[in-house]
C-alpha positions in Angstrom: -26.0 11.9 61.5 -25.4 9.4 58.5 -28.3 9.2 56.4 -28.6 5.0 56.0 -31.7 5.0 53.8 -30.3 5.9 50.9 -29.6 2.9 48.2 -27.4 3.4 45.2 -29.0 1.4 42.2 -28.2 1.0 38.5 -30.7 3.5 38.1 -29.3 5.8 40.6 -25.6 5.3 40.6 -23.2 6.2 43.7 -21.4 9.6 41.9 -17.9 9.3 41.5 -15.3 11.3 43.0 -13.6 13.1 40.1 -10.0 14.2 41.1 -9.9 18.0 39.6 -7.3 18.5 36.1 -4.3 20.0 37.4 -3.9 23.6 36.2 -1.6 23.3 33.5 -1.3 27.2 33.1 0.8 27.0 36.1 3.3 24.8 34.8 6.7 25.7 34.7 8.7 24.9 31.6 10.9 22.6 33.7 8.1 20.5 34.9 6.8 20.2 31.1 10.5 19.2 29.8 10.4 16.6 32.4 6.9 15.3 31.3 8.3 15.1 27.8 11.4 13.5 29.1 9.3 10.4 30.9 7.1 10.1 28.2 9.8 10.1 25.7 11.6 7.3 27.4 8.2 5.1 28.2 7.6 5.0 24.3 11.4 4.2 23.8 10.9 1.0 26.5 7.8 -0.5 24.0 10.2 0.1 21.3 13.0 -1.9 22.9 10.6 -5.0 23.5 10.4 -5.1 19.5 14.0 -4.0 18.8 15.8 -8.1 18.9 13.8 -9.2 16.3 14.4 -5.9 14.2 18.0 -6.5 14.6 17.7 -9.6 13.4 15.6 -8.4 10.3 18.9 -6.3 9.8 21.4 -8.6 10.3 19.8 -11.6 7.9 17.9 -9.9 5.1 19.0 -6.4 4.6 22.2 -5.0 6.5 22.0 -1.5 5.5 18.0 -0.9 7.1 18.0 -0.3 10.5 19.6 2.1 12.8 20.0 0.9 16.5 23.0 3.4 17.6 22.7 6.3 16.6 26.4 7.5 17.1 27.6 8.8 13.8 31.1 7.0 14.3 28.8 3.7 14.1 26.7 4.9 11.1 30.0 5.1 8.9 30.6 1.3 9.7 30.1 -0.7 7.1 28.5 -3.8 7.6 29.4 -7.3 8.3 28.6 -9.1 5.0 30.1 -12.0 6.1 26.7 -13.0 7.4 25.0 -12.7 4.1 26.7 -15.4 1.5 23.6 -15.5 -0.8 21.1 -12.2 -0.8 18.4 -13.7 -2.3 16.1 -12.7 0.9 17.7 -8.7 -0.1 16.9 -9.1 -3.6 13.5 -10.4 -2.4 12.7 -7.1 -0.4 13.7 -5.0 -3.1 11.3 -7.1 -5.5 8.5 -6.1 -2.9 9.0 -2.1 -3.0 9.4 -1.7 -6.2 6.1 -3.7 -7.2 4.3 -1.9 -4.6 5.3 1.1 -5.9 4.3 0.0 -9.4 0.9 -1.4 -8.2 0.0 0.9 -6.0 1.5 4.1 -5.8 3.0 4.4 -9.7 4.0 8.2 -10.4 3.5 7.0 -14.6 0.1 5.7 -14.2 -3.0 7.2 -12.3 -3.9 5.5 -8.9 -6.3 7.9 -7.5 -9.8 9.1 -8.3 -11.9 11.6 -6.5 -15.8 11.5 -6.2 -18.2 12.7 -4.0 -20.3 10.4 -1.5 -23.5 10.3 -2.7 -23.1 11.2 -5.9 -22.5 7.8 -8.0 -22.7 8.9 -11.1 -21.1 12.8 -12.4 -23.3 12.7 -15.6 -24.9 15.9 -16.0 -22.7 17.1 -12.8 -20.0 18.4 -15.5 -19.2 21.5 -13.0 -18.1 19.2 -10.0 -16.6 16.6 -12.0 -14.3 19.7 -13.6 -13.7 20.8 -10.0 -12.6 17.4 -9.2 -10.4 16.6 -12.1 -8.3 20.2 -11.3 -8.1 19.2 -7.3 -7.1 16.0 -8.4 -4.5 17.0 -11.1 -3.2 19.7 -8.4 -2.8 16.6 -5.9 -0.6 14.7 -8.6 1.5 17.8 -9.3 2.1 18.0 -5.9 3.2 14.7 -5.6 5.5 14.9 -8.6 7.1 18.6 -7.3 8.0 16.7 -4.2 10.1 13.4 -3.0 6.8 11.7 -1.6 7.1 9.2 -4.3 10.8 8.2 -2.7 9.9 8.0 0.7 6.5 6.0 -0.8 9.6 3.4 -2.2 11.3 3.8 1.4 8.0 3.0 3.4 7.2 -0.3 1.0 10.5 -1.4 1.6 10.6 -1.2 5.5 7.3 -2.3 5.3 8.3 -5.9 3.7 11.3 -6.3 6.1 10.5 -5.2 9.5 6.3 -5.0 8.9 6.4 -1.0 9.9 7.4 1.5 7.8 7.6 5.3 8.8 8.1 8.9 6.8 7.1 12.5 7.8 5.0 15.1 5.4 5.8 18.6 6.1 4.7 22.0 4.6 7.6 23.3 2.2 8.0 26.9 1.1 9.8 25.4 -2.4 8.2 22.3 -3.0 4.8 22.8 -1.1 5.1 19.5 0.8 8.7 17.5 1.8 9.1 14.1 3.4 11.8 12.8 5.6 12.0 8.8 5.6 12.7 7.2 8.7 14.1 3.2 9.3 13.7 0.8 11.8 15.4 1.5 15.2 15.5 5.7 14.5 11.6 6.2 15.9 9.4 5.1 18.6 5.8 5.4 17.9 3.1 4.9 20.6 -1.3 4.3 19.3 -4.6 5.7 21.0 -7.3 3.6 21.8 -8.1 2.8 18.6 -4.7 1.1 17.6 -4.0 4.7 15.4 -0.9 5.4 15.7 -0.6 9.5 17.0 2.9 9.7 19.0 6.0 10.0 16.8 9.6 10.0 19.1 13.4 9.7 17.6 16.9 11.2 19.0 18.9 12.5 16.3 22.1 14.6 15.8 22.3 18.3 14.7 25.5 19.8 14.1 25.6 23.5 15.7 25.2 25.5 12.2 22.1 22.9 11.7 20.6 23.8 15.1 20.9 27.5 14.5 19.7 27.6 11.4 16.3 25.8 12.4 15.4 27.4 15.6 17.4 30.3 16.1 20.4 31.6 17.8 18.4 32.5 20.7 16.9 29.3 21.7 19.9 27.4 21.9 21.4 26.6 24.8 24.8 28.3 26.0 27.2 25.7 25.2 25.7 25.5 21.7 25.9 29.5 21.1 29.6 29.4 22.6 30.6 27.0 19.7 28.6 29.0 17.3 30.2 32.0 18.3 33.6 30.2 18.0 33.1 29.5 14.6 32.8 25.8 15.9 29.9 25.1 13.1 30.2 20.9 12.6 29.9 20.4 16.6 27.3 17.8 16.7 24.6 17.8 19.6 22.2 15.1 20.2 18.5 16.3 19.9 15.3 14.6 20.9 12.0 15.5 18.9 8.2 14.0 19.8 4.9 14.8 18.0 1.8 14.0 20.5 -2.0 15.3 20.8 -2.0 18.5 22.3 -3.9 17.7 25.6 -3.9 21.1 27.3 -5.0 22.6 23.5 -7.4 25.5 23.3 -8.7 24.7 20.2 -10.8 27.9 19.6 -7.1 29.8 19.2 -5.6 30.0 16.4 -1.9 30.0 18.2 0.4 27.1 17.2 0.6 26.2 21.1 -3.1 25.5 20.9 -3.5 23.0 18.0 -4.7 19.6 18.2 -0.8 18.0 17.9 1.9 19.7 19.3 5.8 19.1 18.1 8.7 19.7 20.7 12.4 19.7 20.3 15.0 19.8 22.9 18.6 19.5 23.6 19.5 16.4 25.4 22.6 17.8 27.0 21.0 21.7 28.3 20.0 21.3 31.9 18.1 24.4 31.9 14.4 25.0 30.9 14.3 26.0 27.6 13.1 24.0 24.6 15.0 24.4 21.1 11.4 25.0 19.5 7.2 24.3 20.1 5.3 23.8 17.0 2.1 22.8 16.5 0.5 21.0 13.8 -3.2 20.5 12.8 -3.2 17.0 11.8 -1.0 14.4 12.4 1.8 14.5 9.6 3.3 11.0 10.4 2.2 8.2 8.1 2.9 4.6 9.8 1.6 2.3 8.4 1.8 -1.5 9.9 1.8 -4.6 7.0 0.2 -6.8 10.0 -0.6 -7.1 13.6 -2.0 -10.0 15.3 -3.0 -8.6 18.7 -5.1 -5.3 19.9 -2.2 -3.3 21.9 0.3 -4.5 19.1 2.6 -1.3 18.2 4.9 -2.2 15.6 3.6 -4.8 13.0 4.9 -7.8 11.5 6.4 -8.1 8.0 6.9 -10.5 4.9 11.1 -10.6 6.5 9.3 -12.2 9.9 7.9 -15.2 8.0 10.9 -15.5 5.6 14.0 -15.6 8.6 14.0 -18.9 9.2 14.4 -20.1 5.2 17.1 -16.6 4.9 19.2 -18.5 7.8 18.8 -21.9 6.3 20.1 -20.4 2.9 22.9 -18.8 4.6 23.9 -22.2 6.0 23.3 -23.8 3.1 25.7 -22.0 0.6 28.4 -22.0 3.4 28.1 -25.7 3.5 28.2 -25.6 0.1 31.3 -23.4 -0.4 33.3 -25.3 2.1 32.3 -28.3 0.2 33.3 -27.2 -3.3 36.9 -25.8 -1.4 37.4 -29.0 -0.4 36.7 -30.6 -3.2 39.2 -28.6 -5.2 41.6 -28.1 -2.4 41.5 -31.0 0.1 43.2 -31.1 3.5 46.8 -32.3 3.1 48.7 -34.8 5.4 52.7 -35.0 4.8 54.5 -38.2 6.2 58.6 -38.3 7.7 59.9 -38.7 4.2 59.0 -35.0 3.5 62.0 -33.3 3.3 61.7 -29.6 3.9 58.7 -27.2 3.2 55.3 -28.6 1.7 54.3 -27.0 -1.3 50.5 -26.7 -2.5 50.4 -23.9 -5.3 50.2 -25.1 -8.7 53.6 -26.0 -10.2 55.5 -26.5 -6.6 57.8 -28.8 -5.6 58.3 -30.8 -2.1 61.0 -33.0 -1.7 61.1 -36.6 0.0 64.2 -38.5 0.8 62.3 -41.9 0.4 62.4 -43.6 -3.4 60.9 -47.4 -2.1 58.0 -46.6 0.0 55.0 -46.2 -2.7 53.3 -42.9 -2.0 55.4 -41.6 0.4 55.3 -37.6 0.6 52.1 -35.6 0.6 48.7 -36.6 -0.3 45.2 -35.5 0.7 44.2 -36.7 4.4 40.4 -37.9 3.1 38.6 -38.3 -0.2 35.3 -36.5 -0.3 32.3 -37.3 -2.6 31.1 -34.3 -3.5 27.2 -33.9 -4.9 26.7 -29.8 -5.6 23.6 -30.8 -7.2 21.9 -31.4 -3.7 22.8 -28.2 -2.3 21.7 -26.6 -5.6 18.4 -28.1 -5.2 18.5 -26.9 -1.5 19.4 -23.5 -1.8 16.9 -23.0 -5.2 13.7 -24.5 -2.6 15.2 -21.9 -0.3 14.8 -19.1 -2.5 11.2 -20.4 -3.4 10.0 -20.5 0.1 11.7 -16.7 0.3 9.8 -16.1 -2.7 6.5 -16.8 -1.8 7.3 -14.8 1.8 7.9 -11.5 -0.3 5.0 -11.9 -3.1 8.1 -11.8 -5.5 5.8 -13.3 -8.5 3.3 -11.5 -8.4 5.3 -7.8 -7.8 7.6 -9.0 -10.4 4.8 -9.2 -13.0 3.6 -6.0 -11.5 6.8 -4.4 -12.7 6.6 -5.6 -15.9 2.7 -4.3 -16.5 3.7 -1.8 -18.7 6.2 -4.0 -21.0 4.1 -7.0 -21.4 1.0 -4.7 -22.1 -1.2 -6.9 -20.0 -4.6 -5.9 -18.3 -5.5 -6.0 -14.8 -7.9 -9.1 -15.5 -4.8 -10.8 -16.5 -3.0 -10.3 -13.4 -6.3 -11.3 -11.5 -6.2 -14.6 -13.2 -2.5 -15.4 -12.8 -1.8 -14.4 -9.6 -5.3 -15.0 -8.1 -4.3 -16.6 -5.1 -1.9 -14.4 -4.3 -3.8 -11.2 -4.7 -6.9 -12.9 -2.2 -3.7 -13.5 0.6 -3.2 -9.7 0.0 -6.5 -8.6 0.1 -6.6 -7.7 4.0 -2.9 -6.5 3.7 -3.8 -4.1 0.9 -6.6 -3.3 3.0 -4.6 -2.3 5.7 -2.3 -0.2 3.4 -5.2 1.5 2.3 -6.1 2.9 5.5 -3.0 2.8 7.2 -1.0 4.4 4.2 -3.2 6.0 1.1 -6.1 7.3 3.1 -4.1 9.4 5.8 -1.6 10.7 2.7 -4.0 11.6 0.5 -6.2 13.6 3.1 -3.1 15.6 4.2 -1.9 16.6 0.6 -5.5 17.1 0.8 -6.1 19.7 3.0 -3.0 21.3 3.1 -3.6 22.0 -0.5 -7.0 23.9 1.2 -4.8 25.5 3.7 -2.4 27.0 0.9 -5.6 27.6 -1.4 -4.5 25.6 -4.0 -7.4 24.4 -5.0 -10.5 26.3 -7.0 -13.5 26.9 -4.9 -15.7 23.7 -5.0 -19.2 24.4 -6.7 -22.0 24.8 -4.4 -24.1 21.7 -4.9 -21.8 20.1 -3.2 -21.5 21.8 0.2 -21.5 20.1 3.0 -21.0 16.5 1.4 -17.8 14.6 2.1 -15.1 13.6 -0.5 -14.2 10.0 -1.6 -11.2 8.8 -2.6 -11.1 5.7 -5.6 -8.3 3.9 -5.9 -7.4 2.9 -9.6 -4.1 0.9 -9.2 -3.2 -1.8 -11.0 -3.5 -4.0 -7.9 -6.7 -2.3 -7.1 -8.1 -3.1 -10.1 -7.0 -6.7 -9.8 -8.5 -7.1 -7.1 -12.2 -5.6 -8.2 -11.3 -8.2 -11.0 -11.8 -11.1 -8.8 -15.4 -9.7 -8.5 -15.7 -9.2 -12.1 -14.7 -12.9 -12.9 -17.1 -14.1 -10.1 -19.5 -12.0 -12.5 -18.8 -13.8 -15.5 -19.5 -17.1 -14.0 -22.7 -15.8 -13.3 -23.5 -14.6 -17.1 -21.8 -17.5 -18.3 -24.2 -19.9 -16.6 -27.4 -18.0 -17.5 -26.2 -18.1 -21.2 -25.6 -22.1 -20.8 -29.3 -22.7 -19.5 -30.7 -20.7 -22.3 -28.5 -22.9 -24.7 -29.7 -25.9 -22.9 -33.7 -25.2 -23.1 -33.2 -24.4 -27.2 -32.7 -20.3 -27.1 -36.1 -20.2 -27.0 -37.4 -19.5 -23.3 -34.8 -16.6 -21.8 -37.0 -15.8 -18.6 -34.0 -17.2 -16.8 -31.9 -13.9 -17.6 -35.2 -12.3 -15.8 -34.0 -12.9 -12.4 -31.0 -10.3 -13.2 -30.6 -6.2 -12.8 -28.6 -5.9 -16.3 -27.9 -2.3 -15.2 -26.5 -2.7 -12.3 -24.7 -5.3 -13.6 -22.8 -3.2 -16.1 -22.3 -0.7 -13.4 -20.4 -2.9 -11.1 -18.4 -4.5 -14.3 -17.5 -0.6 -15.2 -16.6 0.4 -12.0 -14.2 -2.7 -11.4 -12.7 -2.2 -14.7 -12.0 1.3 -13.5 -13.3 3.4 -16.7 -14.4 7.0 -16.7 -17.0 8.1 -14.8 -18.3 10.1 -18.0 -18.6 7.0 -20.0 -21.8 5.8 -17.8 -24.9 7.6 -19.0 -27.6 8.2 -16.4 -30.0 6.7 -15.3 -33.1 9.2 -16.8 -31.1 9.3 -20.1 -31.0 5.8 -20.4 -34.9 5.5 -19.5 -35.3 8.3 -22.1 -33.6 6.5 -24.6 -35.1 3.1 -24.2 -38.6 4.8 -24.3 -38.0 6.5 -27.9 -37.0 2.8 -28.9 -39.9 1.1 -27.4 -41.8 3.8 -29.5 -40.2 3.3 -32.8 -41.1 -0.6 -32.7 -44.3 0.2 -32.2 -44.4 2.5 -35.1 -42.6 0.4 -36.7 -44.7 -2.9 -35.6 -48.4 -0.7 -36.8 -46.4 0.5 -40.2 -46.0 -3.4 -40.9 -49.3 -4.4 -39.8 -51.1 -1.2 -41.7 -48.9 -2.6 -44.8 -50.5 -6.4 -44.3 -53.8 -5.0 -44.1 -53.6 -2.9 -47.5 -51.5 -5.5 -49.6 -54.6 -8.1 -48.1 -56.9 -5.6 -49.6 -55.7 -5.0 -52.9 -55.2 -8.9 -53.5 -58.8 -8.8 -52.8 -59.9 -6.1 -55.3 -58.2 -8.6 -58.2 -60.2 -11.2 -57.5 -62.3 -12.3 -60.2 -66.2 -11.9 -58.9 -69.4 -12.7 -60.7 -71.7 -16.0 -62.1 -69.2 -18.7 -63.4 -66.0 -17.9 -60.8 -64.9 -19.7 -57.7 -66.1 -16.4 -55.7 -69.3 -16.8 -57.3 -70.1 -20.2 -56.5 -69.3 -19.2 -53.2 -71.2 -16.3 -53.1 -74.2 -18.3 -55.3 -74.4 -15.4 -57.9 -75.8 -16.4 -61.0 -74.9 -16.5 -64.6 -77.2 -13.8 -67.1 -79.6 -14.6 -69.3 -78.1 -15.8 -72.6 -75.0 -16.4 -71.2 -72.4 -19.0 -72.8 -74.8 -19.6 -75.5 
């Protein structure tokens, strides 16, 4: 019998019925490849949603990004530039990856600094700031060794146009690390519940001696080892690869099957079970990075090209309107009359004949009279570009690429291009964690994995490693703090002005040396250049000590050149001290 007593509360919740995990050691390799198949093609339907208004990124700003069918005979194509009659919006985007690169990520210039949380200042810490400068230098030269900086230039680029940007970082036996770029329309990408992107998809084409070559004439299917065996090497077969988290992983083994990501390739054609390789990777090794996203379950991101389409297709318009304007002008539409006798001719020089000599005008002439004013659509197509402009950031990247000529300071770009650089702030933001964070701890620790590195000291055991950015434009932007500063200084020093310079207690209210620390610390300058904190107590106490020696030699000196004027006094009857003093004159005295 039911037992109806019993109450379920908040406090005493009804348990749930938890449906067992399947056993996934039981699995056969056909059931898996079908898993990967399904999920493949649901992350290739959220792509397709996105893919119109990448298309149209293509077609109207940049032709040549974007890859939406992947056929090699389509690849060779070249493409329709009829579309594009001015390519300012191109120019635009190409403005906006190379400033990026040169305020952010410039291979001439360093735009990283390691520290350790917790430590703020490495004076007197010379052993970990050492083992930080060689981890750091060793992170640099692997950047140089490899193309990272390239696919950095690729990334900024997709980034401006279609507002997502994609490359792979992979372990090379050569070059330590190698990256593979990838455009708009070649990957699908999928986020956990945090809006982190962790599932990387594409189809690609491998030609037989490729596929061979990577995994190994054994895991190919038959049709692939026939034409390898027939000397049938530039075959092409279509290949589909994903990267996901490793749900079934073990991660107490050390096996590439059991680590946290796992990589899978297959052979879109082979109807068997086998898979053309499992890898396994410890952290993610795709950087995504999104220039913007407006809602939570938002994928792929939006772009500077999404808010400049509309002026790019007005400017396109506009300079077709334009050039059939200026054709007309200079080449009107004819009309010939019945007195025409024979062939009209309209090149330079020709001749057409009319059998009428009394009707005035008779022959050809143009059909209408146009009025042509260029200067409009100049003025049109020049607001047009401004507008595109101001989309792509193109005045402040362009002064960005000219840091280095002009010599100027990152205070200098703060104060030109101020507003501009507060519209970037949450973008940069967003790059730093999207893009420069997830880089930089991969190079990271796969430097550790390859022992690259020294061994770290031991003081610092256990405490977690920062990363600084020192850019130009993240300088600039610590410069906005820096002015904001200034104001502050500048107001104290206009009160103490305004009371006489006499009464500073004003200045009181302020921590000078934290002040100087944030100033240092925006302006980017060495770390060893701050002294600390018990060396600058030390040093202000010796001072404070040698004014006061100073302030008892002076008074010591007052005292003894008071009494020596006093010994030279005149004293006795018949002075000023002794009709003071009342002493009287002797006996016999001034007779």
């Amino acid at each position: 019998m039911k037992d109806e007593t019993q109450r379920f509360t908040t406090m005493n919740p009804a348990p749930i019925q938890r449906t067992p995990p399947p056993n996934t050691s039981a699995w056969s390799r056909a059931t898996k490849k079908k898993e990967f198949d399904k999920r493949f093609t649901l992350v290739k339907q959220t792509h397709l949603l996105y893919r119109p208004a990448m298309q149209e990124m293509s077609r109207w700003i940049n032709p040549l990004r974007g890859v939406y069918d992947t056929s090699p005979s389509q690849r060779a194509i070249l493409p329709d530039y009829r579309i594009i009659l001015d390519d300012h919006a191109t120019q635009a985007s190409k403005t906006l990856s190379s400033g990026m690169s040169s305020g952010m990520t410039s291979q001439s210039m360093p735009w990283l600094r390691l520290t350790i949380d917790g430590i703020e200042n490495m004076q007197g810490h010379a052993e970990i700031r050492g083992w930080l400068d060689s981890c750091q230098e060793t992170l640099y030269a692997m950047l140089d060794k490899s193309n990272l900086y390239f696919c950095l230039n690729n990334c900024y680029e997709e980034l401006g146009v279609f507002g997502t940007g994609c490359f792979i970082v992979l372990e090379d036996f050569e070059d330590v690390v190698r990256g593979t770029s990838f455009t708009a329309g070649e990957y699908y990408i999928a986020c956990d519940n945090k809006g982190r992107v962790n599932t990387f998809c594409r189809e690609f084409w491998m030609t037989v001696q490729q596929m061979v070559e990577e995994f190994g004439y054994e895991n190919c299917s038959a049709s692939v080892r026939q034409q390898w065996d027939w000397n049938q090497l530039d075959v092409l077969w279509k290949v589909r690869h994903m990267i996901e988290p490793n749900d079934v992983a073990m991660l107490d083994m050390p096996d590439f099957k059991n680590m946290p990501f796992r990589s899978a390739y297959w052979d879109m054609a082979d109807g068997t079970n086998t898979f053309l390789g499992m890898r396994g990777f410890k952290r993610f090794p795709v950087i995504c990075p999104r220039w913007e996203t407006v809602v939570t379950d938002q994928v792929y991101g939006y772009g500077c090209g999404h808010y400049a389409i509309g002026h790019t297709r007005g400017l396109q318009k506009t300079t077709q309107d334009k050039y059939l304007t200026q054709e007309k002008t200079h080449n009107p539409p004819m009309q010939a009359d019945g007195s025409v006798d024979g062939h009209v001719s309209t090149i330079p020089g020709g001749v057409t004949r009319t059998n009428s000599n009394a009707v005035p005008n008779a022959g050809v002439r143009p059909a209408y009279q146009i009025q042509a004013n260029l200067e409009s659509f100049l003025e049109m197509c020049n607001d047009l570009h401004d507008k595109i402009d101001k989309c792509f950031f193109v005045n402040l990247f362009l002064m960005l690429m000219n840091f280095d000529k002009n010599n100027m300071t990152a205070q200098e770009v703060a104060e030109r291009q101020q507003e501009k650089i507060m519209m970037m702030g949450p973008i940069l933001y967003r790059l730093q964690t999207e893009l420069l964070d997830p880089l930089v701890s991969l190079l990271f620790n796969i430097g550790l994995d390859n022992k690259l590195f020294p061994p770290p000291p031991q003081q610092i055991a256990g405490l977690p490693i920062k990363v600084e950015y020192t850019s130009i434009l993240a300088q600039a932007q610590k410069q906005l703090g820096v002015q904001q500063i200034s104001r502050v200084v500048g107001f104290i020093q206009t009160v103490v002005q305004a009371l006489g310079g006499q009464d500073t207690s004003i200045a009181d209210g302020i921590d000078w040396d934290q002040t100087l620390r944030e100033v240092c610390e925006a302006e980017g300058t060495p770390a060893k250049m701050n002294k600390d904190q018990a060396v600058i107590d030390q040093i202000r106490a010796q001072r404070a000590k040698a004014q006061q020696q100073q302030q008892q030699m002076m008074q010591a000196e007052q005292a003894a050149n008071a009494a020596n004027k006093i010994g030279t006094i005149p004293t006795g009857a018949g002075t000023l001290h002794g009709a003071m003093t009342g002493a009287q004159q002797p006996v016999g005295a001034g007779k």
